[in-house]
N, C-alpha and C positions, 0 to 999 in steps of 0.2 A: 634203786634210788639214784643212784651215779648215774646212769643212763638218762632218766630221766631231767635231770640236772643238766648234761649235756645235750638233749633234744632241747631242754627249754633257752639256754642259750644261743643254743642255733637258731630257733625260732625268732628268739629276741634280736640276732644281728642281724636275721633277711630280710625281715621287718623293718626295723630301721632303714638297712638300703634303702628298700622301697620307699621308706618316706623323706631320704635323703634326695634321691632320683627324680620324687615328685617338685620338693619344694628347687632343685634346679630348674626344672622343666618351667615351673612357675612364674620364677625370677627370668626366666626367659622370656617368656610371654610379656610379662610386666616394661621390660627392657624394649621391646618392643612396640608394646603402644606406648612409651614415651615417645619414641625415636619420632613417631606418628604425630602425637601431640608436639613434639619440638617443631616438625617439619609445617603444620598446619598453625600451630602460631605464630612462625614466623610469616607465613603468607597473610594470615589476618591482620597482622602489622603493618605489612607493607614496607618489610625493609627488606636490604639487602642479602643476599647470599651466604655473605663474608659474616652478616650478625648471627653469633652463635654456633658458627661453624666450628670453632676450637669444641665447645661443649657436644657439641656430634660427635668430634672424633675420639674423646674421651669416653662419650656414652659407647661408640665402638669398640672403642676398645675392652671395655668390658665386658659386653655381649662376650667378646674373642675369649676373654678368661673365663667366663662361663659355660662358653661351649667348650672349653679345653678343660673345665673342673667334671664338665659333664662327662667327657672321654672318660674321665682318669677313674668314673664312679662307675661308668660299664666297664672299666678294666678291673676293675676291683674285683666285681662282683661276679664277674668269668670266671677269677684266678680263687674266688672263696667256693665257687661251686667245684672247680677241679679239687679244693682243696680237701671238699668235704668226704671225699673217696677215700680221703688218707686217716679222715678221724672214726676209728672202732665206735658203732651204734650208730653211725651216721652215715654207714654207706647207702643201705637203703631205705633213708628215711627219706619221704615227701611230703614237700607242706600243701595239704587240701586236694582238692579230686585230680587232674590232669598236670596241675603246674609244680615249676620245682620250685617255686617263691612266693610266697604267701600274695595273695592279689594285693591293690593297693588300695583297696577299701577293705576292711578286716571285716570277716562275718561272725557271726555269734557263734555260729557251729565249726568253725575252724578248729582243726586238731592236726594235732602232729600224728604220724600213722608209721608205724615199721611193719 
């Protein structure tokens, strides 16, 4: 029963990264066709360089703490996979056929396996 309790929690916090990981990845994409759409409206305007250019460097900047929130979510999830070595029932447990992380589209037949 305890074992079990503890695969499913593990299962429940790989998961999660996973969808932690995706929705960065997202919010990146996102960040980036604005950067696009700022850049192509202001040509359709017809104004100058300088208009809007404060709101680029702020959109840039957040990109930067995106990409930096992005690192910190693959260091995490390095430092919880070494970790999992260390927790009893969960050394050789793996989520689904090849991978150590549940994919990030969840399947019906996904199981935790020791």
């Amino acid at each position: 029963m305890r074992k079990h309790q503890i695969e499913q929690a593990a299962y429940e916090v790989a998961t999660q990264i996973r969808t932690v990981e995706g929705v960065i990845d997202d919010a990146l994409g996102e960040i980036a066709e604005l950067q696009a759409r700022l850049i192509r409206a202001r040509t359709t305007a017809a104004v100058g360089v300088a208009t809007g250019h404060a709101a680029l460097e702020q959109l840039g900047a957040a990109l930067q703490g995106l990409i930096a929130a992005r690192g910190g979510m693959v260091n995490c999830h390095a430092e919880l996979v070494g970790a999992k070595a260390l927790v009893p029932g969960l050394r050789t447990v793996s989520f689904g056929d090849a991978e150590e992380c549940p994919p990030p589209a969840g399947r019906a037949d996904l199981r935790v396996v020791a």
